[in-house]
ZASE-616327 format. One record per residue (C-alpha): x, y, z. Coordinates in steps of 0.02 Angstrom, whole numbers, padded with zeros to 5 digits, always signed. Example, Ala and Ser with C-alpha at 12.3 -4.5 7.8 and 13.67 -1.06 7.14 Angstrom:
% residues 2
+00615-00225+00390
+00684-00053+00357
***
This chain:
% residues 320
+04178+00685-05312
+04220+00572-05160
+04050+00559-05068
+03875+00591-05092
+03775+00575-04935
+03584+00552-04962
+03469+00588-04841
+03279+00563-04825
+03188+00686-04762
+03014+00678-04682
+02953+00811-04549
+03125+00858-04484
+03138+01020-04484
+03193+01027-04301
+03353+00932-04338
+03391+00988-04515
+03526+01139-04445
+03611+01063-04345
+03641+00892-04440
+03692+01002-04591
+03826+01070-04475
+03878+00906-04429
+03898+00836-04602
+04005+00996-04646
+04128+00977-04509
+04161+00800-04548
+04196+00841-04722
+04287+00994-04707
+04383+00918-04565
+04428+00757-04684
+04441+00874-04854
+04348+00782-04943
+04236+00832-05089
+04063+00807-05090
+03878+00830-05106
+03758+00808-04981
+03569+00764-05054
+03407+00803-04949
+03234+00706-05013
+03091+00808-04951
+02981+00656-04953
+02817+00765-04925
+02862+00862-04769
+02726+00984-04692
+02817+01053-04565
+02945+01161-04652
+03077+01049-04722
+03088+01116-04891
+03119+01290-04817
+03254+01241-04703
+03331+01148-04857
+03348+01298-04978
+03416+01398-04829
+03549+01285-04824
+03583+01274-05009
+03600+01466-05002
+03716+01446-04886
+03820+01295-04958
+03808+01236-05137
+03837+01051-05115
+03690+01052-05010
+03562+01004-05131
+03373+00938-05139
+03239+00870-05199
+03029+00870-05158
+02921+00746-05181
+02749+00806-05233
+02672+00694-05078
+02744+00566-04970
+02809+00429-05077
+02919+00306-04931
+03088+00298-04896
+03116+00201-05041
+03066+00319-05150
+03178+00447-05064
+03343+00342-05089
+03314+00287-05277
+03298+00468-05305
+03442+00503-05227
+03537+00342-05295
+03494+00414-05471
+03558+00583-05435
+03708+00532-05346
+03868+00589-05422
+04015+00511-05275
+04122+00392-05270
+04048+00313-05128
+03881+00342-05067
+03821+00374-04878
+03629+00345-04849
+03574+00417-04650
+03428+00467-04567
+03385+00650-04527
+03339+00627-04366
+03503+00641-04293
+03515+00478-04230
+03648+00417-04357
+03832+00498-04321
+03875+00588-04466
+04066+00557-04385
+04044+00372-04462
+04088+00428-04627
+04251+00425-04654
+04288+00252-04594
+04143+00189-04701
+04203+00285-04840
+04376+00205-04795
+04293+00007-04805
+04230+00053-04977
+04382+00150-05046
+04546+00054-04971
+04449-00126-04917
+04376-00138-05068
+04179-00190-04988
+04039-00165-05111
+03915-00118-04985
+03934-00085-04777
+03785-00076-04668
+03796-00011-04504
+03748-00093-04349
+03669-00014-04208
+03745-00135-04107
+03696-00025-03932
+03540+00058-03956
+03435+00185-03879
+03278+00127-03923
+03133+00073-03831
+03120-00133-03791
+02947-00147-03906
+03039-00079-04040
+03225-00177-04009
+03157-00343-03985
+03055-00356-04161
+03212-00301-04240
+03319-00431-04188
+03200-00562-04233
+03177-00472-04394
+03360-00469-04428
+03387-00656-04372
+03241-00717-04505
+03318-00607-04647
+03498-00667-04618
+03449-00845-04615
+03317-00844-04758
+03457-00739-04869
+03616-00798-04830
+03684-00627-04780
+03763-00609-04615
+03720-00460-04555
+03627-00402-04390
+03555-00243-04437
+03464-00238-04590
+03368-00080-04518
+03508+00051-04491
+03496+00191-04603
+03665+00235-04591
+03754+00141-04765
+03901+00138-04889
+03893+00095-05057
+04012+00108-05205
+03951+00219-05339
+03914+00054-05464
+03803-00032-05312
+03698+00098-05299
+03665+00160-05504
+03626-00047-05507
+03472-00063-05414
+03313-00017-05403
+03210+00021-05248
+03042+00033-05228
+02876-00013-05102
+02964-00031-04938
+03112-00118-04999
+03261-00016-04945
+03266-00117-04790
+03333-00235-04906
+03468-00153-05029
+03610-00265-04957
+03500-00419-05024
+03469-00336-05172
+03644-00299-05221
+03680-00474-05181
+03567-00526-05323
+03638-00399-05441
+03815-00486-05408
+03878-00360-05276
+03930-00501-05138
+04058-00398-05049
+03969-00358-04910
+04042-00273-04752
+03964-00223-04587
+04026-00108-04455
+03952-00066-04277
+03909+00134-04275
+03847+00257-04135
+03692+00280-04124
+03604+00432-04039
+03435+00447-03923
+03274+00554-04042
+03320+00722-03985
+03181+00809-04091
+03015+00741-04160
+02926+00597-04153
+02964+00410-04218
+02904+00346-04386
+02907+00167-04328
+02746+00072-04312
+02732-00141-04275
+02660-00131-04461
+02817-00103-04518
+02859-00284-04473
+02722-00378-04534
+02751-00264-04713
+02966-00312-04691
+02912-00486-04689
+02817-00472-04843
+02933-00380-04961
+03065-00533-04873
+02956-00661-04949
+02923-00544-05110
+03088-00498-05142
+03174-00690-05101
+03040-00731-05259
+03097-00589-05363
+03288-00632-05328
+03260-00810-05400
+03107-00803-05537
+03092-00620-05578
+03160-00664-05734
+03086-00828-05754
+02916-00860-05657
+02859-00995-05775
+03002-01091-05699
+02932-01083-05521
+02726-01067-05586
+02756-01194-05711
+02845-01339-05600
+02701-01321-05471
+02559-01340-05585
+02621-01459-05672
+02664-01554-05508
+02518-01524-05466
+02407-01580-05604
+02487-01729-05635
+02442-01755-05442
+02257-01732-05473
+02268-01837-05669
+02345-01982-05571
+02186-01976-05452
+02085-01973-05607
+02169-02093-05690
+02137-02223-05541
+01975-02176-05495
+01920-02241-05682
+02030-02377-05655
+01956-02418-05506
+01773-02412-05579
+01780-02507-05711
+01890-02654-05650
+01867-02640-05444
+01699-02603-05406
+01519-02528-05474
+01512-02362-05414
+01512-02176-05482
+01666-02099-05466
+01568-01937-05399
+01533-02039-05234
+01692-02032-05190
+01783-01877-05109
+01954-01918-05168
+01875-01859-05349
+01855-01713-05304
+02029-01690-05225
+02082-01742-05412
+01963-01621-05498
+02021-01481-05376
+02212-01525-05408
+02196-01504-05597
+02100-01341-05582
+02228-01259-05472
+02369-01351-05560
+02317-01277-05742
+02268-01082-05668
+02461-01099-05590
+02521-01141-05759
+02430-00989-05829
+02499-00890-05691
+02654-00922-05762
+02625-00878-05940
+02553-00715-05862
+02717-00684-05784
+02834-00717-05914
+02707-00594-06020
+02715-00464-05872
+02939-00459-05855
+02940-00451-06016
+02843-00299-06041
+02897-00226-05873
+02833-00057-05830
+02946+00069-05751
+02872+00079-05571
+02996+00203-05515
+02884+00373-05575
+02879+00490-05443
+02820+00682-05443
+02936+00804-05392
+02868+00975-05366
+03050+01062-05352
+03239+01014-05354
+03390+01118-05294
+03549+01100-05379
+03502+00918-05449
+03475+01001-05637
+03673+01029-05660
+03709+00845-05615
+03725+00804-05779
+03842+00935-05814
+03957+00912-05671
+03955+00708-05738
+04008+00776-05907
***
């Protein structure tokens, strides 16, 4: 199969039709062969019945329904496990990515050989509360990972099959698949400025929260990338750095006692600076030990209930 195209789905029943027509064109149009994957991540409005319509209709249509509303992460390792193209589109349902984008993208994967290519909403029809956050956003997350891109955000991305069956991603990461790929050894990373379309139905999902959680999972996943495997390494240097910072203040305040002057050692607020230094420097070495215990017995944290699936069952017999 040449392309899968995933798409997360949450409360779009408005746009559902007509994008499904505009996927089929393209494809048609550019004969390729494909599957196109809808993630009902907990719609109320009607989704799900708009999606077996169209899988009536068209076979490589296909879905799946979360239980409740999971995240767009959840969505797209769904969809990255049931993926069965060659390359692999990833686009919002809201009509605001051009599904006309995917045969050059498919194109930078196939013939230019990039692991990954993120589009960039390079002129966008958003409003400024909601433009300006992103580009600082995007500036802190190039500089802090060493991947030049400006639009971390778009939904509209192409992956090679491999990138996508090699991570994982959960919480509010996908904002951050490039990154993780990057870690995973995937450092062929394209970008490519894309169209991108005013709302025509609905209502944004975007909230300033958004933000303040991106910058978190930055920080998280920046720690992951380096000591996921090994936190004793980062745990371990600090409190021992640490504690040998408050033994040292120890070590001089006795010093200092017996051989300087006649005073208690508890007079003086540097020993408790040295006290307090050993404390934190021994419960970060024990955060370590807790962490090599913890990725060693890692949980799978990917478990997500799915109420009903169309077409996904015969995956594994289209693989074989």
């Amino acid at each position: 199969m040449d392309i899968s195209v995933i798409v997360p789905v949450y409360n779009e029943v408005e746009s559902l039709p007509e994008l499904s027509t505009w996927i089929e064109r393209v494809m048609d149009e550019h004969k390729f062969s494909y599957e196109v994957l809808f993630i009902d991540d907990g719609s109320r409005d009607g989704s799900w019945k708009i999606i077996e319509e169209l899988s009536k209709k068209n076979f490589r249509f296909k879905g799946i329904k979360f239980q409740r509303n999971y995240g767009k992460s959840a969505a797209l390792n769904e969809g990255f496990k049931a993926a069965l193209g060659d390359v692999v589109i990833t686009m919002d349902a809201d009509l605001q990515d051009s599904p006309d984008e995917i045969p050059a993208l498919y194109d930078m994967i196939m013939k230019e050989e990039y692991d990954l290519v993120s589009g960039w909403k390079k002129k966008r029809h958003d409003p400024i509360n909601k433009t300006l956050p992103s580009k600082l956003f995007n500036g802190v997350t190039s500089l802090m990972t060493g991947i030049k891109l400006n639009d971390f955000n778009c939904g509209l991305k192409a992956y090679s099959n491999e990138v996508v069956k090699s991570v994982e991603v959960y919480g509010e990461m996908h904002r951050y698949i490039p990154v993780m790929a990057k870690w995973a050894g995937f450092s062929n990373i394209g970008e490519k400025v894309v169209q991108h379309y005013p709302r025509k139905f609905g209502v944004t999902k975007f909230g300033m929260e958004r933000y303040i959680k991106g910058f978190l999972d930055l920080l998280s996943i920046s720690f992951m990338g380096r000591y996921g495997r090994r936190p004793m390494h980062f745990f371990g240097f600090w409190g021992t750095l640490v504690f040998l910072a408050g033994f040292i203040i120890a070590l001089y305040l006795t010093y200092a006692k017996f051989f300087l002057a006649a005073y208690k050692m508890t007079d003086r607020p540097l020993f408790y600076f040295g006290l307090l230094a050993m404390v934190i420097g021994v419960q970060l070495f024990l955060a370590g030990f807790q962490g090599e215990l913890t990725s060693r017995s890692a949980y799978d944290k990917n478990k997500y209930l799915i109420s009903k699936t169309i077409g996904i069952q015969n995956n594994k017999e289209e693989k074989d």
